[in-house]
Every structure is written in structure tokens, then in C-alpha cells.
VEXMIDREN-807233 format. One record per residue (C-alpha): residue in three letters; x, y, z; residue number from 1. Coordinates in steps of 0.5 Angstrom, whole numbers, padded with zeros to 4 digits. Example, Ala and Ser with C-alpha at 12.3 -4.5 7.8 and 13.67 -1.06 7.14 Angstrom:
% VEXMIDREN-807233
ALA, 0025, -0009, 0016, 1
SER, 0027, -0002, 0014, 2
END
This chain:
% VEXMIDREN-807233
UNK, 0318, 0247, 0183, 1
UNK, 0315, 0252, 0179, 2
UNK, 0316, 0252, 0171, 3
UNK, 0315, 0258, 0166, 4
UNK, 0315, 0258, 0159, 5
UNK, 0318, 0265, 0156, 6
UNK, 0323, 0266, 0150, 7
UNK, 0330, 0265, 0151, 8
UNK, 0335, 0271, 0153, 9
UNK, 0343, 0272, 0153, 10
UNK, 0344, 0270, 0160, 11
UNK, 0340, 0263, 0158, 12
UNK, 0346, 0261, 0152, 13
UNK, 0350, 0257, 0157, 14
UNK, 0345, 0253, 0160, 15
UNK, 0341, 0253, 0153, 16
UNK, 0347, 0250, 0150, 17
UNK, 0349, 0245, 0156, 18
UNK, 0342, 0241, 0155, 19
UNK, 0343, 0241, 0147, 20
UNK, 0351, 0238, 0148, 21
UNK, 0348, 0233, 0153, 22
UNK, 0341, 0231, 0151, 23
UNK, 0341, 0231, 0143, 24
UNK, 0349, 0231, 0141, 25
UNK, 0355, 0235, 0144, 26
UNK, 0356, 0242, 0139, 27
UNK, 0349, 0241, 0136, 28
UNK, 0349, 0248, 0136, 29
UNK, 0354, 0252, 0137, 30
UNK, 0354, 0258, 0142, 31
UNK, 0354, 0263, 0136, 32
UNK, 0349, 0260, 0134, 33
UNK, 0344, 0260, 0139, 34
UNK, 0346, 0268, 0139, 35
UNK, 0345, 0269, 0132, 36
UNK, 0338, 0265, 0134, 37
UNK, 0336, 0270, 0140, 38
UNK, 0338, 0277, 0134, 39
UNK, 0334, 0272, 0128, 40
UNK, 0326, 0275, 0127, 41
UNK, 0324, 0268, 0125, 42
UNK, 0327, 0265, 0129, 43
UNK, 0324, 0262, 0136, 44
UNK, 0327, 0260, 0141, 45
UNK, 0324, 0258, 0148, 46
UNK, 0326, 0255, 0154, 47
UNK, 0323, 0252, 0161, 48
UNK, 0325, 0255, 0167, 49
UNK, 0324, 0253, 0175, 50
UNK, 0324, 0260, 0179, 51
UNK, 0325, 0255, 0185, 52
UNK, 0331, 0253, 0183, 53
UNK, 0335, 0260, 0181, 54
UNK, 0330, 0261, 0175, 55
UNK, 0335, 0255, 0172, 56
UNK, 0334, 0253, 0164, 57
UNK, 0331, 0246, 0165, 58
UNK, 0328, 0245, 0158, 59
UNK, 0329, 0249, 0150, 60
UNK, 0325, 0249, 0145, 61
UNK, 0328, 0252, 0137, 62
UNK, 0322, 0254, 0132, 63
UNK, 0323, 0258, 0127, 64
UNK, 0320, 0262, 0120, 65
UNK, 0321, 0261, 0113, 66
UNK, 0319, 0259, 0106, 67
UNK, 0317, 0252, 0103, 68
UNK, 0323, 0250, 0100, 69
UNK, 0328, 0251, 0106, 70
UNK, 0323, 0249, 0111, 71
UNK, 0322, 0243, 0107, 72
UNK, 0330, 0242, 0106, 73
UNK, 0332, 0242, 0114, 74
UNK, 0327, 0236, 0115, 75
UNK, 0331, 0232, 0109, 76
UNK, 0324, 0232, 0106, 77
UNK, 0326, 0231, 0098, 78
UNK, 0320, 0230, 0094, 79
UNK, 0315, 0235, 0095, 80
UNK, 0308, 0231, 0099, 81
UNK, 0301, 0232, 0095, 82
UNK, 0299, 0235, 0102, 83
UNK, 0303, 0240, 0101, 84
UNK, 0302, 0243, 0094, 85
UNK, 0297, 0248, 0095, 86
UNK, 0303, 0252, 0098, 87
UNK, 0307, 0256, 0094, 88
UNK, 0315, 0254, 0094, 89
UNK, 0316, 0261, 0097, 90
UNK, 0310, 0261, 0102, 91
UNK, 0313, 0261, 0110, 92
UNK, 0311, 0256, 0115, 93
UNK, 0313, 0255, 0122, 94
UNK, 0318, 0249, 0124, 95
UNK, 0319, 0246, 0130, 96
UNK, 0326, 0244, 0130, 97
UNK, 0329, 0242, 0136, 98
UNK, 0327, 0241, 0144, 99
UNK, 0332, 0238, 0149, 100
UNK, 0330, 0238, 0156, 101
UNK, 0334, 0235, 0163, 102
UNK, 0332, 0229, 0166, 103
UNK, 0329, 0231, 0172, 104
UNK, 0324, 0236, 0168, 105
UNK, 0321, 0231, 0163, 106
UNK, 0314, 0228, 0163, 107
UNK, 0312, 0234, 0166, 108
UNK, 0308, 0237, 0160, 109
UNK, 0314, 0242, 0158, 110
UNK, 0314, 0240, 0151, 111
UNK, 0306, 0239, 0150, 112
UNK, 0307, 0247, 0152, 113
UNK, 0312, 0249, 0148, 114
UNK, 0308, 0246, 0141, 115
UNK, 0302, 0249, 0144, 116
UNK, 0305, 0256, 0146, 117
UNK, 0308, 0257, 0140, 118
UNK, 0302, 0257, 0135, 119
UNK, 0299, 0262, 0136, 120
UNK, 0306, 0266, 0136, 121
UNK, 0308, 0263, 0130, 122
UNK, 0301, 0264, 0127, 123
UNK, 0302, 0272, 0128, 124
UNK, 0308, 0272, 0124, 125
UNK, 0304, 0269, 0118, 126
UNK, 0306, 0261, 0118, 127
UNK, 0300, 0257, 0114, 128
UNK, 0302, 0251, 0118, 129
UNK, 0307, 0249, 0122, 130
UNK, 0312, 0243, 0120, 131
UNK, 0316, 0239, 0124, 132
UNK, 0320, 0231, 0124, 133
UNK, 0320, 0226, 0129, 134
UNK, 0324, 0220, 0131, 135
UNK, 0321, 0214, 0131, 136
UNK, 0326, 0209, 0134, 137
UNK, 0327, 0202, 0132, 138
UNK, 0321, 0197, 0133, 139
UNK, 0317, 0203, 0137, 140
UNK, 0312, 0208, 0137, 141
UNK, 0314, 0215, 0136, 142
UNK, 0316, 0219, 0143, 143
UNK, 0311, 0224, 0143, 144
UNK, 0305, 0222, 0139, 145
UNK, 0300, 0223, 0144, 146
UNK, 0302, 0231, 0145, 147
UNK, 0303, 0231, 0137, 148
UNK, 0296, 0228, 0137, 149
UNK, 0294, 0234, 0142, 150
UNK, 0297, 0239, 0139, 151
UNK, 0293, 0238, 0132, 152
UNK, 0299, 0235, 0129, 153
UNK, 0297, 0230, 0123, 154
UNK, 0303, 0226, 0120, 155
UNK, 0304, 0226, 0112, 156
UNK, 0310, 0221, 0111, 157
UNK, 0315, 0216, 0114, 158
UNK, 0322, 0218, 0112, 159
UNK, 0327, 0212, 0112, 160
UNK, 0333, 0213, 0117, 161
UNK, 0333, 0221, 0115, 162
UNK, 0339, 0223, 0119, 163
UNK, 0344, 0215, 0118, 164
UNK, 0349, 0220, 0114, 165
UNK, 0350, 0226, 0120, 166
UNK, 0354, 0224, 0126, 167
UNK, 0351, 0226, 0132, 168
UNK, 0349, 0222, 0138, 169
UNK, 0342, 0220, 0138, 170
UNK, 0338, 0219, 0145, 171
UNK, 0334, 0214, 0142, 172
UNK, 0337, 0209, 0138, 173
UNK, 0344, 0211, 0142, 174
UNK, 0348, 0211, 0136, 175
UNK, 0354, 0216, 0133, 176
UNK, 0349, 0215, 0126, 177
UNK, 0342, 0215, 0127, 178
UNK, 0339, 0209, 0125, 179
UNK, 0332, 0211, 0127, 180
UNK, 0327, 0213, 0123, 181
UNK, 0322, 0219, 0122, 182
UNK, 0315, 0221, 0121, 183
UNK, 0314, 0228, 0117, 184
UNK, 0308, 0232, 0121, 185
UNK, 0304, 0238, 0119, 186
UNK, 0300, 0243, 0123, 187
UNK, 0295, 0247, 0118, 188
UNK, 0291, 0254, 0120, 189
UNK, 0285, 0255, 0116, 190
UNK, 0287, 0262, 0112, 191
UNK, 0281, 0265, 0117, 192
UNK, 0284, 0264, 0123, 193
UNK, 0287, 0259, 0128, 194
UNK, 0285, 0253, 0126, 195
UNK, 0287, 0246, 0123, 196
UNK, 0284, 0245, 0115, 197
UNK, 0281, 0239, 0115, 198
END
């Protein structure tokens, strides 16, 4: 098995959305969206390929660009948080989105390598930080905490079952309205350069 992380081409859609449809919920994205994702400058999305398998799609990871306000509006963040109020509404910032990955792929630190590949990209592009969402199921730990530990991810606030109004399947609750939780984490880049503000 070998696995390459690179950004995601026309040719990948039909696996890219087939993991999405089967790991996250079916028509998650549509395949006109991804198209629209692959056209979108500020949008990024990446996939895990195996290149002994046919170069096969086994993982995908959406990130993407934008101001403050909207960034903070996908994440169905409604109060502004204080950390947050140093960046202007209009400021752009990375944020982590989506990642679905085959079952046979997992625990084999794709996700850990999309959050720390895409930093610097995202840096480049002219984020101050990164923002991202996290499940945190029912009476449990939060799935990817070490790797959010470890790509410098510091959480900001709990949001109470974000997600319970939209129907779409989820992995860890397994319910068609999720009844999980989530924590709202931030990524800072020192304005100098590639490093977290402390």
C-alpha cells in the first residue's frame, strides 16, 4: 500500500463523492458541487490516493477560504467568541470542513496529514488562522483530538448539538438528525509567519 496526498482532479469526483455519500450522508455534496470546489480558488480539496491499488481515492479532505463572518456562519457559530475579536469580520481564514475516508484506509494518519498539509497552503493564501468543527459524540472524547492536539488546534467553545435541525446521517451518533455535540477549534498564525499566536 502506498498513499499520496495531492489535490483532487476532475477524474477523482465519482470516488470523492461515493466516500462522502457513504462515510458522511448520501448527497452531502452533489457532483456539481464538487466540480464547482475543483474551479473555486479558495476552495481546497484533497484526496488520499493508493498507487497500488490503481491510484484508487481511498480518503478526501474539503478546506476552503473565506471572510470571518461566512466562515463562522458554516460552522453555525452565532455569537462571535472573544478569541475571535482581533480579526476583523472581513479577515479571511482557512476552514477545515469536511474529510471522509474508506474503512480500510482509516488509522493510517491520512487525516493527520491533510490538517498538517494544508496549513501551509492555506497560510499562503492569506488565512490568519484556520477554523474548524468537531463531533463530539454522546458521553465520548472527541474522535480526532490527539491529531488536533498535534496539528497545534486549540478549542475555543462547545456548541450544543449544532447539527439536530439538519437531516443527513451521522457516523457517530447514527441518527438521520445528529444528536452529537461539537467543539469549535482555531489554528493562529503568528502575522511573521507560520506559527501558532500564543
Amino acid at each position: 500500500m502506498r498513499l499520496v496526498v495531492r489535490e483532487a482532479e476532475q477524474k477523482d469526483l465519482t470516488q470523492i463523492k461515493y466516500l462522502f455519500d457513504n462515510y458522511i450522508s448520501q448527497d452531502f455534496y452533489t457532483l456539481e458541487e464538487l466540480e464547482d470546489m475543483l474551479r473555486r480558488e479558495d476552495d481546497l480539496l484533497y484526496v488520499a490516493a493508493d498507487e497500488d491499488e490503481d491510484n484508487k481515492v481511498v480518503s478526501c479532505f474539503y478546506a476552503f477560504l473565506s471572510p470571518l463572518d461566512e466562515a463562522l456562519r458554516v460552522l453555525h457559530i452565532h455569537d462571535k467568541p472573544d478569541v475571535l475579536h482581533k480579526y476583523a469580520e472581513n479577515e479571511r481564514v482557512g476552514v477545515y470542513k469536511t474529510t471522509a475516508t474508506d474503512p480500510e484506509y482509516r488509522k493510517r494518519g491520512l487525516f493527520s496529514d491533510f490538517m498538517t498539509d494544508l496549513q501551509p497552503v492555506l497560510r499562503n493564501k492569506g488565512a490568519a488562522a484556520i477554523l474548524t468543527t468537531a463531533l463530539r459524540p454522546f458521553g465520548k472524547e472527541i474522535p480526532f483530538l490527539k491529531t488536533l492536539k498535534e496539528t497545534a488546534f486549540v478549542p475555543i467553545q462547545t456548541l450544543s448539538r449544532p447539527w439536530a435541525e439538519k437531516k443527513g446521517y451521522c457516523p457517530y451518533c447514527r441518527q438521520d438528525y445528529c444528536i452529537c455535540d461539537a467543539v469549535f477549534y482555531i489554528r493562529e498564525f503568528d502575522r511573521e509567519g507560520d506559527q501558532e499566536r500564543v
